[in-house]
N, C-alpha and C positions, 0 to 999 in steps of 0.2 A: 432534516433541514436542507435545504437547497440551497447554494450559495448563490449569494447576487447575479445576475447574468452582466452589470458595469465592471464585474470586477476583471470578467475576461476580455474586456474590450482593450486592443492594443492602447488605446490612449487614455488619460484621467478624465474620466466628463465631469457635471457639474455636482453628482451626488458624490462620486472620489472625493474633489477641491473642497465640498464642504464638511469632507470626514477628516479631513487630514489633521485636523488639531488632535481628538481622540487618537489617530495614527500614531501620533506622535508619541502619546502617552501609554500606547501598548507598545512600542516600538523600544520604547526606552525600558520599559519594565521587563520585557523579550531579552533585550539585548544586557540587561542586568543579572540575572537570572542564566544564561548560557554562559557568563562569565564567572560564575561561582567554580569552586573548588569540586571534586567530585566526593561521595562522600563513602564509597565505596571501590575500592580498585581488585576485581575478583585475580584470581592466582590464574587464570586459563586468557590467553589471548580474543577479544575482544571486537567484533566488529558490525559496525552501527550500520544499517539499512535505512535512510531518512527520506525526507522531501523537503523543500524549500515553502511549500504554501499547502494552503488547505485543501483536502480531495485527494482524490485518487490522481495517483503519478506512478503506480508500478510497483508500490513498497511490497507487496504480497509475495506476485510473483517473481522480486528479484531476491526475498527472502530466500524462497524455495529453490529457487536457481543455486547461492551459496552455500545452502546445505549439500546438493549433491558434488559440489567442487570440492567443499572441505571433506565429505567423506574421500573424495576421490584421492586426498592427503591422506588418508589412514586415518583420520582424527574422526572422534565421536562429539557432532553438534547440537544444541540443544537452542530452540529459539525464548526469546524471553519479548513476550508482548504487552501490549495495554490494558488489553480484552474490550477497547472499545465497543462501546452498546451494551456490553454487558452490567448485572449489576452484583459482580462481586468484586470485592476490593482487599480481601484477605489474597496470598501468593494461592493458587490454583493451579494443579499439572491438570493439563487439559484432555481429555479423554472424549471424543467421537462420538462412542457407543452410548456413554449417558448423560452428557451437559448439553445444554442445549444453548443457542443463540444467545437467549434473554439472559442466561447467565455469565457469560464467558466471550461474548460477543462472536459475531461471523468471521470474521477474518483468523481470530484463533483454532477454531473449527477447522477451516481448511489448513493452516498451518502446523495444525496438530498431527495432518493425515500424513506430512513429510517427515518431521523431526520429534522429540519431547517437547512439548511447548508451555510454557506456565505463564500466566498473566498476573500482575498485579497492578494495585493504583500505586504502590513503593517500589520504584523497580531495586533497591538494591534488596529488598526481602526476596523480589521474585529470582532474581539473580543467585541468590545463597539457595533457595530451591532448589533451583534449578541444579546447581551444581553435587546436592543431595545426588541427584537421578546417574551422576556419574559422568558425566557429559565434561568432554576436555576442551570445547568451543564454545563461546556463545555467539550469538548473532541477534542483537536489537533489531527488532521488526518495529520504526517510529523509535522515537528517542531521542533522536537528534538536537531537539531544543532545549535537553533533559539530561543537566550535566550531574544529575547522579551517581549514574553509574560510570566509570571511567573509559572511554571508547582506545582503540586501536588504532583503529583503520576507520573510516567511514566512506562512506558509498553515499552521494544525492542523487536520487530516480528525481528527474523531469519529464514530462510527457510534452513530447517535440508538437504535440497539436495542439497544447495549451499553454507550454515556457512558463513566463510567471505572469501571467494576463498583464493584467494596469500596471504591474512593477510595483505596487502601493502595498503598506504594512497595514492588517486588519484594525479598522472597518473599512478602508478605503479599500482594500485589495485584500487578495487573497496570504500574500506572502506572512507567515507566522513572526517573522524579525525582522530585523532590516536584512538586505541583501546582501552586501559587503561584510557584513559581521559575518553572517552564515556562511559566504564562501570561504572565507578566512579557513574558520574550524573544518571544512569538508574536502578530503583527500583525494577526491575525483566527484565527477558529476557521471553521469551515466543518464545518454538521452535514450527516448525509449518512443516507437516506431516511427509514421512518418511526418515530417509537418515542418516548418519555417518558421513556427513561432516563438523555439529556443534558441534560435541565430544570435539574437544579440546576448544572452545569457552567455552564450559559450564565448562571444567577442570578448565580454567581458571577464570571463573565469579563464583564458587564455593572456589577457594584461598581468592578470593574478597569479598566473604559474601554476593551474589546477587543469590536470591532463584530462581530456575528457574520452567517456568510452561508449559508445551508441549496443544498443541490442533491439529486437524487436522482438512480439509478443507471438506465437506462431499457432493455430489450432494442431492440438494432436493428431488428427486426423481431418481429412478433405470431404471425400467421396461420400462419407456417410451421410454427413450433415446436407447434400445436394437432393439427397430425398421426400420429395412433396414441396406443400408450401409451407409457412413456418408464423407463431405469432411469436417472437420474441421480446421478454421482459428484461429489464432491469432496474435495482436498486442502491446504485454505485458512483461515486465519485462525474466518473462523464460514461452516462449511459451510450452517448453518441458511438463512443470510441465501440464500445462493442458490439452496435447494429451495424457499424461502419466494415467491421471484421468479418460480419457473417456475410456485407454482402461485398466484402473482396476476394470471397472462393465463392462466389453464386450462390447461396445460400435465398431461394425465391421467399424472401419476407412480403407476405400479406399485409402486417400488423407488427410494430415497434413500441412499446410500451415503456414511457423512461419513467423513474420514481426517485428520488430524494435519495442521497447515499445512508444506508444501511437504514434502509428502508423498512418497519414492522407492516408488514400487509395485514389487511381487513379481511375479514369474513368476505366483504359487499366486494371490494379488492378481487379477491380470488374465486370468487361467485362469477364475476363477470370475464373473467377470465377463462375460468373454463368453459362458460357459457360460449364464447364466442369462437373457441377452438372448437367446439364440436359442433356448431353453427356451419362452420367457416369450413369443415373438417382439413383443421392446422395441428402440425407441429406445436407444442409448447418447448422451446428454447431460452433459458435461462443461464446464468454465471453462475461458479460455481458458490460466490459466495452467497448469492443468493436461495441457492439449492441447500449450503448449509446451514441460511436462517428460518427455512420451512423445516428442520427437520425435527422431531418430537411435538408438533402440532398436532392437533385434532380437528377432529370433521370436516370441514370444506378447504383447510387451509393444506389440511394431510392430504386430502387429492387432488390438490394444486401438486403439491411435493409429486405424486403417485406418476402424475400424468407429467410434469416435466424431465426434460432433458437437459443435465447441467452442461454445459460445455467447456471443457479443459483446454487451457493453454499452454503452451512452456514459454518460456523467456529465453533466447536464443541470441548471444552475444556472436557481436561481427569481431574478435578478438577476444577467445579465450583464453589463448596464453597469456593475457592483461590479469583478467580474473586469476588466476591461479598466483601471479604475481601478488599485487594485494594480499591474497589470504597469505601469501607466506612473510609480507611487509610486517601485517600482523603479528605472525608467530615469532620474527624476530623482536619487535617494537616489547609486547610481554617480554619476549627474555630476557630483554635489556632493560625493560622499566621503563622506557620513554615515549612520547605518545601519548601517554597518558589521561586524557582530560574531557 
């Protein structure tokens, strides 16, 4: 499903103004609901990976970022997710090699390749899982709105080219709660590459006393991807953002292809797709989550998989020393019991 394109409009226009009553009444049931007690507080320090609104804002790759900070603690991490798209809702350790997308959804897939990762629709079952696996960290990949589990530390990814569009609570806007509630609960914001449209977020989480930390999204490599011309796909939160990235290391894109975040492609989909790559004779260039929603397909969708090239990022913080700070906020905040919620 694609989200509204009013809802990223810096201002409310006339379909926002006349959702606001409904706003209201997901706003209040949001902000009900995040103010519940937790209903699990696991024995291992705690920290919550979230976002403020709907879509992609970076929660993936700023998961996998804090896996290798806290290993870089000596500590063993374990992430605990949604499994959004997926359809299983019993706790699931996630494994690579034989789940596939439709079950465990994409974003677990690649989160699996970093840490343990278990999904459930209960997080405090996945969390007791989780903890089976031996894992002395955890790390909530989403969560945030989801006072179940007891958090630590939390971390809000915003994406600096999108902020929180209209500023309006769903249906009016994208935002999952109200704003002011959610800054409250969240212990830093963490803006993510480049863009002006999180300025006034941060004016305002700065009133708040919420320190904020910037990182940007970096491709693992340069020089390889500058070879030929390229058709590149995506089926992610803002596809923009990542045709934007291929073409700020020259990446010659022929053909840009955006689709619906966590997007199931079509036979007809991936039919035409290859079609036009070997028309064109392009590159196929895709995300990695999308590289891990084609994977255990059959026929035309498996050589889409065949013939694409996922492309890998890292998340590359302008102050590391902040992150390592956090995680150890954390490990004291557990020791001491407080934090908690």
């Amino acid at each position: 499903m694609r989200a509204p394109d009013f809802w990223w409009q810096p201002e409310a226009g006339a379909a926002a103004i006349a959702l606001w009553p409904a706003s209201r009444i997901w706003g209040a049931a949001a902000a009900w609901r995040m103010g519940r007690g937790a209903d699990f507080r696991p024995p291992v320090p705690v920290l919550c990976v979230g976002n403020l609104v709907v879509g992609g804002a970076g929660k993936t790759p700023t998961a996998i970022a804090m896996v290798r900070a806290v290993r870089g603690r000596g500590l063993r991490p374990g992430i605990l997710a949604s499994g959004y798209g997926g359809a299983a809702r019993a706790p699931v350790l996630v494994d690579p090699s034989r789940h596939r997308a439709a079950e465990v959804g994409d974003e677990a897939l690649v989160l699996a390749a970093a840490a343990p990762t278990v999904i459930a629709a209960r997080r405090p079952a996945g969390a007791r899982r989780l903890l089976d696996e031996g894992v002395n960290f955890l790390i909530l990949d989403d969560g945030f709105q989801d006072p179940s589990v007891a958090k630590d530390v939390t971390i809000v990814a915003v994406d600096a080219g999108a902020g929180v569009g209209n500023g309006r609570v769903i249906p009016a806007g994208p935002l999952r709660a109200p704003l002011n509630g959610q800054l409250r609960r969240s212990d830093t914001l963490l803006i993510i590459g480049e863009g002006d449209r999180a300025e006034p977020l941060i004016r305002t989480a700065a009133r708040s006393g919420r320190p904020v930390m910037r990182a940007k999204l970096a491709p693992n490599s340069v020089r390889a991807w500058r070879k030929g011309r390229a058709l590149a796909y995506a089926g992610i939160g803002r596809p923009q953002k990542f045709f934007d990235t291929l073409a700020a290391i020259n990446v010659d894109l022929a053909h840009a292809r955006a689709f619906p975040d966590h997007h199931r492609f079509t036979a007809a989909e991936a039919a035409q797709l290859l079609d036009t790559s070997k028309a064109e004779g392009l590159r196929l260039i895709t995300t990695e989550k999308d590289y891990a929603r084609l994977a255990g397909e059959n026929g035309v969708l498996a050589q889409l998989r065949e013939r694409s090239e996922p492309f890998p990022v890292t998340l590359k913080f302008d102050n590391p020393t902040a992150v390592g700070e956090l995680i150890d906020e954390a490990i004291r905040r557990a020791a001491e019991g407080a934090g908690r919620g």
